[in-house]
C-alpha positions as CSV (number, residue, x, y, z in Angstrom):
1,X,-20.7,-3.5,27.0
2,X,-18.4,-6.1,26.0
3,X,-20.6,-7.4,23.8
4,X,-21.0,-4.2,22.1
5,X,-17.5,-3.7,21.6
6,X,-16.7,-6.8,20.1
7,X,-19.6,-6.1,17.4
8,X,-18.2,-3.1,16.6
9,X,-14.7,-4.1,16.1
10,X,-16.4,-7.5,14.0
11,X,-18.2,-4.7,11.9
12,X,-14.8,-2.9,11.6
13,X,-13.0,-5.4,11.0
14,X,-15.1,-6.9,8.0
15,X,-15.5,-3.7,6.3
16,X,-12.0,-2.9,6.1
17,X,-11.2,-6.5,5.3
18,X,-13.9,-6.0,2.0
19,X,-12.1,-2.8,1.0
20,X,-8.6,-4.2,1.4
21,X,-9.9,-7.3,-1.1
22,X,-11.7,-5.1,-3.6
23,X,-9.4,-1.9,-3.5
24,X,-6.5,-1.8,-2.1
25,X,-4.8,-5.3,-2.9
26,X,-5.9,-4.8,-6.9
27,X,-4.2,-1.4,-7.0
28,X,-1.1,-2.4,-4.8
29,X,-0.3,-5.4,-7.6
30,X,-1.1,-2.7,-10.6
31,X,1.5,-0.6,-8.5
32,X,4.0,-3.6,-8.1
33,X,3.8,-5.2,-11.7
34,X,4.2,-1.7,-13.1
35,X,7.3,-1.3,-11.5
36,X,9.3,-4.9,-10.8
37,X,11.3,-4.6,-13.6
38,X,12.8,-1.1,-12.9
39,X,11.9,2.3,-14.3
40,X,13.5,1.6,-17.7
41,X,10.4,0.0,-19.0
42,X,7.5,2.3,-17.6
43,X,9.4,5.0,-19.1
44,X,9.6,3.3,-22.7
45,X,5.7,3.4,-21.7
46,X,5.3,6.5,-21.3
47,X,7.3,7.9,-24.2
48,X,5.8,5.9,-26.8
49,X,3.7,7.7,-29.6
50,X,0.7,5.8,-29.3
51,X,0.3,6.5,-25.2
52,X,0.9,10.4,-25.8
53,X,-1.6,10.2,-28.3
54,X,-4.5,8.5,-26.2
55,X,-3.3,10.4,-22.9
56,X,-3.8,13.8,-25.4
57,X,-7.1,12.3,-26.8
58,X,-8.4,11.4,-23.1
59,X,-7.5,14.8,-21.9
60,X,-9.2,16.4,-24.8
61,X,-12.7,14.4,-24.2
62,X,-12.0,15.4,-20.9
63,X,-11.9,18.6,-21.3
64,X,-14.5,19.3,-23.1
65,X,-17.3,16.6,-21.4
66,X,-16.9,17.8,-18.2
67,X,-17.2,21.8,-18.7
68,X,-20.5,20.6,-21.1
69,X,-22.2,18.4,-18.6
70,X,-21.2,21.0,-15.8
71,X,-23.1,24.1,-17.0
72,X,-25.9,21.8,-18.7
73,X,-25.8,20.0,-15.4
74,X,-26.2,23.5,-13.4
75,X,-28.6,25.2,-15.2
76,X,-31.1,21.9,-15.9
77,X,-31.1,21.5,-11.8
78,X,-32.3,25.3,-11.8
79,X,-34.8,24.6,-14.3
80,X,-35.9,21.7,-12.5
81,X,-36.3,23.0,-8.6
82,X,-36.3,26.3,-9.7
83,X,-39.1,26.4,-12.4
84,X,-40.4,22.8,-12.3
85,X,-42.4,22.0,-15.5
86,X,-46.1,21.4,-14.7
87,X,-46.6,18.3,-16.8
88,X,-43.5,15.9,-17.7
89,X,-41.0,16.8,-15.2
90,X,-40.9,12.8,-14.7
91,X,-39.6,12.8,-18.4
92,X,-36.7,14.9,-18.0
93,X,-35.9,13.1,-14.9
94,X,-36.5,9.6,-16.7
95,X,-34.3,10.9,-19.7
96,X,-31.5,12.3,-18.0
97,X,-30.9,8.8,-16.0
98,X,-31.1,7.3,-19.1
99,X,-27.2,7.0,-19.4
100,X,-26.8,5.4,-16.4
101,X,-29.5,2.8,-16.9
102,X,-28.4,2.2,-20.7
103,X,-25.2,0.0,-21.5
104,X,-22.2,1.7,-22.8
105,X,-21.9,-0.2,-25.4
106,X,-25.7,0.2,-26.7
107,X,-24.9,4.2,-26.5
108,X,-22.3,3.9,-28.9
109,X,-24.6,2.0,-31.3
110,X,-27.3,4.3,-30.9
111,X,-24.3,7.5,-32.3
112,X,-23.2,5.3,-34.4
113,X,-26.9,4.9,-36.1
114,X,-27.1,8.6,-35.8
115,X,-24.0,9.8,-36.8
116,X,-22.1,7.2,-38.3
117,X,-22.4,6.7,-42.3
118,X,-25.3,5.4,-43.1
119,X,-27.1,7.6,-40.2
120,X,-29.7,9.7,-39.7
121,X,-27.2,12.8,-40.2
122,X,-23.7,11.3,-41.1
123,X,-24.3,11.0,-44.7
124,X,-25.2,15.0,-44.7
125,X,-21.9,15.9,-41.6
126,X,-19.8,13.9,-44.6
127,X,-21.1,16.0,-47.5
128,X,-20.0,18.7,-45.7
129,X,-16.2,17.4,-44.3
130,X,-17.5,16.4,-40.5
131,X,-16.7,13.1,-39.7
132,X,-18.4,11.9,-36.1
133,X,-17.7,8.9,-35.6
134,X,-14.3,7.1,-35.9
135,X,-12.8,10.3,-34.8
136,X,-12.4,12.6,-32.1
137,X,-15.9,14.2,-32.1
138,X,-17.7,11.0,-31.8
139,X,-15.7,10.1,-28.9
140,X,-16.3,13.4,-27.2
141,X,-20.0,12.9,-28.1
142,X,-19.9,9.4,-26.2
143,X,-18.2,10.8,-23.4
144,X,-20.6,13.6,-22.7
145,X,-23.7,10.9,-23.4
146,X,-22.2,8.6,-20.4
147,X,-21.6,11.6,-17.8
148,X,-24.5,13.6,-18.8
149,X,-26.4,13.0,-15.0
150,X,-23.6,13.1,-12.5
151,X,-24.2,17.1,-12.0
152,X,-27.3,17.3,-12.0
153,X,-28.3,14.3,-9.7
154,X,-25.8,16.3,-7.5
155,X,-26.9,19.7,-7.6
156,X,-31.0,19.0,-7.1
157,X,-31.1,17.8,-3.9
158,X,-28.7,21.0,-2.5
159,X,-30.6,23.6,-4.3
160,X,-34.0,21.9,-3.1
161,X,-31.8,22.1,0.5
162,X,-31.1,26.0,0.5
163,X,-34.7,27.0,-0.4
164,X,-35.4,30.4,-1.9
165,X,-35.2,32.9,1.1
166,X,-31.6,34.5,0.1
167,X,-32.4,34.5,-3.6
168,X,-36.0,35.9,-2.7
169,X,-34.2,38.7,-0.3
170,X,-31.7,39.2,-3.4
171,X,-34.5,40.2,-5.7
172,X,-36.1,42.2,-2.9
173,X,-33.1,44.6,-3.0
174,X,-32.6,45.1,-6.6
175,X,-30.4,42.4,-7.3
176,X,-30.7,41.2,-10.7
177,X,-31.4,37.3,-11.6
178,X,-27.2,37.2,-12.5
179,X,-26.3,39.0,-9.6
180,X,-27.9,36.7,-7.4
181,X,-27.1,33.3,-9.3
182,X,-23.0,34.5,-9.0
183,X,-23.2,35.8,-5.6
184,X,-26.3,33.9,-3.6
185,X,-26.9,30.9,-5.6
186,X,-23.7,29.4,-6.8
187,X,-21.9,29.6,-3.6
188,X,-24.5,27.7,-1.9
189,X,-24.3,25.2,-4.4
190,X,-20.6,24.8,-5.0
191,X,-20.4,21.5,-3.4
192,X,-22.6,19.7,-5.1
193,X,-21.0,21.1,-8.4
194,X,-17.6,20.3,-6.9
195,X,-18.3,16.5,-6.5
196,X,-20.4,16.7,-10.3
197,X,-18.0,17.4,-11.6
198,X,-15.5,14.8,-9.6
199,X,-17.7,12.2,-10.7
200,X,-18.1,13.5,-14.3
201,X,-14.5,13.7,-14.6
202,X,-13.8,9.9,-12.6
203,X,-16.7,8.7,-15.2
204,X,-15.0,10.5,-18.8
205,X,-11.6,9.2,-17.5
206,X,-12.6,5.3,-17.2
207,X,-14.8,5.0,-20.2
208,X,-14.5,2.2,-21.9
209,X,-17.8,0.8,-23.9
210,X,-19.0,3.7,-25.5
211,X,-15.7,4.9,-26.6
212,X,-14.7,1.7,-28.0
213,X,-17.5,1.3,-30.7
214,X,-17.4,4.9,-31.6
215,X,-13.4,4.6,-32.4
216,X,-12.6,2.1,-34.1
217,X,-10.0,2.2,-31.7
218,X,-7.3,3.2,-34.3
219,X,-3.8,3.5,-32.4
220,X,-2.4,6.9,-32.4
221,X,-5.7,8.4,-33.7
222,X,-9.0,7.3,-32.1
223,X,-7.0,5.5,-28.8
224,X,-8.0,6.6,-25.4
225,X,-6.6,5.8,-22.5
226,X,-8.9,2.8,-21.3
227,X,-8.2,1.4,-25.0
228,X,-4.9,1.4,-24.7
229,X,-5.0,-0.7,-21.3
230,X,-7.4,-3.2,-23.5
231,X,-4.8,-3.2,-26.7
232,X,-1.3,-4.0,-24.8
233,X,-2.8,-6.1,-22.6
234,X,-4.0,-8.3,-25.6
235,X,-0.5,-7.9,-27.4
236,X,1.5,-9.1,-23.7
237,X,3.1,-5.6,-23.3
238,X,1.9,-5.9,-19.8
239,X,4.5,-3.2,-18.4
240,X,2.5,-1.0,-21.3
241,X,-0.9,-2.0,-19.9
242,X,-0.2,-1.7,-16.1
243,X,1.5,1.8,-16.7
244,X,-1.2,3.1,-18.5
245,X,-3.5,2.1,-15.5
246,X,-1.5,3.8,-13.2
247,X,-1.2,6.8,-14.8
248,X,-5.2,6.9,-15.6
249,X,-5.7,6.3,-10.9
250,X,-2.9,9.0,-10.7
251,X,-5.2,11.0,-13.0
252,X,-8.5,10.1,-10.6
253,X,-6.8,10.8,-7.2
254,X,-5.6,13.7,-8.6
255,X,-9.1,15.4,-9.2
256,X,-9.8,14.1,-5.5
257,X,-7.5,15.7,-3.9
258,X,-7.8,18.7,-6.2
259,X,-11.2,19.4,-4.8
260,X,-10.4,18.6,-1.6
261,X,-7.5,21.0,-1.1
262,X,-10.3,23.8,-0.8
263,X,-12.4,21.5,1.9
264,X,-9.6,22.1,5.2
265,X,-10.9,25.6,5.8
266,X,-14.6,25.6,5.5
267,X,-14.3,22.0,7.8
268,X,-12.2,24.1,10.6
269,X,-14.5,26.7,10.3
270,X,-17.7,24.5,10.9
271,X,-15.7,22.6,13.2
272,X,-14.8,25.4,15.8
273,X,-18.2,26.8,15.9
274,X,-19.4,22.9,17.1
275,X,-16.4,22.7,19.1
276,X,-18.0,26.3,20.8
277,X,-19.4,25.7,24.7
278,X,-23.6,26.0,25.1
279,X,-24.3,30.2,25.8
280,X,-20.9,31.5,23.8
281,X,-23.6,31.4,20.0
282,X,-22.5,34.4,17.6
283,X,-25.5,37.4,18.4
């Protein structure tokens, strides 16, 4: 018994020990150096030009990547478990991984080949005034590339999960295909979309690679956040750099607890009916 104990408290022990190495002692000494010398200096941060601008930018890609990828995410995980394609379902599958297998920094090559210049369409998108890359769309475009599975790899497994019966039972009542997504469907599937989208939107927020060949990582223009990090850090504004950090984990533990502020009701719900003694089940 003893024995056991002592394992477990080992196991315990190590595991926190790893997270306190990896996690929580980095983000304390981002914390500490953004702050030592007092507020004056974050604030300077803050209010400079060329942070507004990549906090706008970032907020834009944002904005727009994770409400793309969320409906494409959605309605590709119906099409998949739903209405599974006879031949080359391992194609679709194979292809939408293919952003988490492929470097960042060979998907921005591969827009930039497309879209830039001398692309397959940027000479025709200049022609007509649309510039892709080394502006705004071309970073959107990257940002949607890189968080293109996160929904999807999310939402199969719980729609494979919940089965058919209450959509079947919908139909069999007169319920239209709409009807049942909105009121049978999605709610059975709103957790997996919930922590899509969480990762989609931890995903857009921290990239780096793809963004920075697609930018040309002009300040005040093409910047995102993660570039500015990179470009105060390598001119020794370090306040600058660890500021802009902080501000971009705010952002991520802000969609965390966002998403988890709806989670204390359904959990005491669940919990009560576990917590109810054997012969007491609802009739």
């Amino acid at each position: 018994m003893r024995s056991a104990l002592g394992s477990r408290y080992t196991l315990r022990t190590l595991a926190l020990g790893y997270l306190v190495l990896l996690l929580v002692l980095p983000c304390s000494m981002i914390v500490y150096n953004t702050f030592k010398d007092g507020l004056g200096p974050v604030w300077d941060a803050v209010s400079d030009p060329a942070f507004l601008s990549a906090l706008k930018l970032t907020l834009i890609a944002v904005g727009i990547a994770v409400p793309a990828n969320t409906v494409f995410g959605v309605l590709c995980a119906l099409a998949l478990v739903r209405r599974p394609p006879k031949h080359g379902g391992w194609l679709i599958n194979t292809m939408i991984g293919l952003p988490l297998a492929l470097s960042p920094v060979v998907v921005g090559l591969a827009l930039i080949l497309v879209y830039g210049q001398d692309g397959w369409f940027g000479g025709w998108l200049l022609d007509h005034g649309i510039q892709i890359i080394f502006s705004t769309p071309g970073i959107v475009l990257a940002t949607i590339f890189v968080t293109l599975p996160f929904v999807v790899r999310e939402v199969v497994p719980v729609l494979r999960e919940v089965g058919t019966d209450q959509e079947e039972a919908a139909w069999t009542l007169g319920a239209s295909r709409s009807q049942t997504f909105r009121r049978i469907t999605l709610p059975a599937i709103r957790w997996g979309v919930a922590y899509g989208i969480v990762l989609t939107t931890a995903r857009a927020l921290g990239e780096y690679g793809a963004v920075a060949v697609v930018s040309g990582r002009l300040a005040g223009k093409t910047e995102t956040l993660t570039l500015h990090v990179d470009e105060e850090y390598l001119r020794f504004n370090e306040v600058a750099a660890y500021t802009t950090s902080l501000v971009l984990a705010v952002l991520a533990v802000a969609t965390l607890i966002a998403m988890n502020a709806f989670k204390p009701k359904e959990y005491k719900e669940v919990a009560d009916v576990d917590r109810r003694p054997p012969g007491h089940e609802t009739v």
